[in-house]
C-alpha positions in Angstrom: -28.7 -27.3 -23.4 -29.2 -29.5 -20.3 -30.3 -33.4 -20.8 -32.0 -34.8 -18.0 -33.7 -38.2 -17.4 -36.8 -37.5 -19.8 -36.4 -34.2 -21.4 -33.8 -32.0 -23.3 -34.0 -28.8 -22.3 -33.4 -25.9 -24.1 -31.7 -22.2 -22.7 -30.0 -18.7 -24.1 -29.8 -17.1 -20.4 -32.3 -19.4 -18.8 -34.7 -21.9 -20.1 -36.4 -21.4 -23.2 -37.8 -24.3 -24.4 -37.7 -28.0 -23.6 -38.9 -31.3 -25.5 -40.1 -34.2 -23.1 -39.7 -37.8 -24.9 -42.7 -39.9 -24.7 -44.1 -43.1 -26.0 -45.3 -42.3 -29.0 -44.7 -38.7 -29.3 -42.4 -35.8 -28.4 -44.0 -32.7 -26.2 -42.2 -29.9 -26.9 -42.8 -26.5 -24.6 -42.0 -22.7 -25.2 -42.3 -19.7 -22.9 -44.0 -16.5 -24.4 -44.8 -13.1 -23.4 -48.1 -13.9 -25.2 -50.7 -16.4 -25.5 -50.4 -18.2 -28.6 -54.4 -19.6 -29.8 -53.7 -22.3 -32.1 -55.4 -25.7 -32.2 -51.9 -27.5 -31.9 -51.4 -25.9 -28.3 -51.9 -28.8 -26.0 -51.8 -26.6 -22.8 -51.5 -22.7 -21.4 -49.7 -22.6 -18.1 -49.1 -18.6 -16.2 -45.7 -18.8 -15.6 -45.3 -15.7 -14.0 -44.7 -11.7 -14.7 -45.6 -11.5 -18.2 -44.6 -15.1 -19.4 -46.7 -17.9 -20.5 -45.8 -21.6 -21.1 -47.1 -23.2 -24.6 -46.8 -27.0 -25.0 -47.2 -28.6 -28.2 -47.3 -32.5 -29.4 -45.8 -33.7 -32.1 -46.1 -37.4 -32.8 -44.5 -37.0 -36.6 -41.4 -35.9 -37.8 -43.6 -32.9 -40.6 -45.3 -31.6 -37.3 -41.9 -29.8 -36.7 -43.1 -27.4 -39.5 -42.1 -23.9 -40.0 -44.7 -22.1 -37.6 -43.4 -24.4 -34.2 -40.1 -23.4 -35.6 -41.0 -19.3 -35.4 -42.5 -19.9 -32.3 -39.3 -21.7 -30.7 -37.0 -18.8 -32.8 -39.7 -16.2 -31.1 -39.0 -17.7 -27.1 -35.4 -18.2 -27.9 -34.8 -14.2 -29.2 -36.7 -13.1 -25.8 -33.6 -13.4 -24.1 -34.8 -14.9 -20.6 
């Protein structure tokens, strides 16, 4: 884990997963080999090779439910 000015970031081998502190809400992001279609996905972003970067808001502590969970477990057990 690496804490820098305005984010925490997340890494197994290399980055993962990060969370961005805001305002009034936290903007967690997740690196995939697959797009992920769900209404909570804030933005899509190529990253490259077969990866693609997810961002998600979450502006209350029961947004941090069991399916961003899977999906954090999910980047994390790629092994970047």
């Amino acid at each position: 884990m690496d804490a820098v000015k305005t984010s925490i970031n997340l890494a197994a081998r290399a980055h993962f997963a990060g969370v961005t502190v805001q305002k009034e809400a936290l903007t967690v992001g997740f690196v995939l080999a697959r797009r992920v279609e769900d209404l909570r996905i804030a933005r899509h972003a190529f990253l490259g090779g077969r990866w693609i970067g997810h961002r998600v808001r979450v502006a209350k502590p029961d947004e941090l439910d069991p399916q961003l969970l899977d999906w954090l477990k999910e980047s994390y057990d790629l092994k970047l």
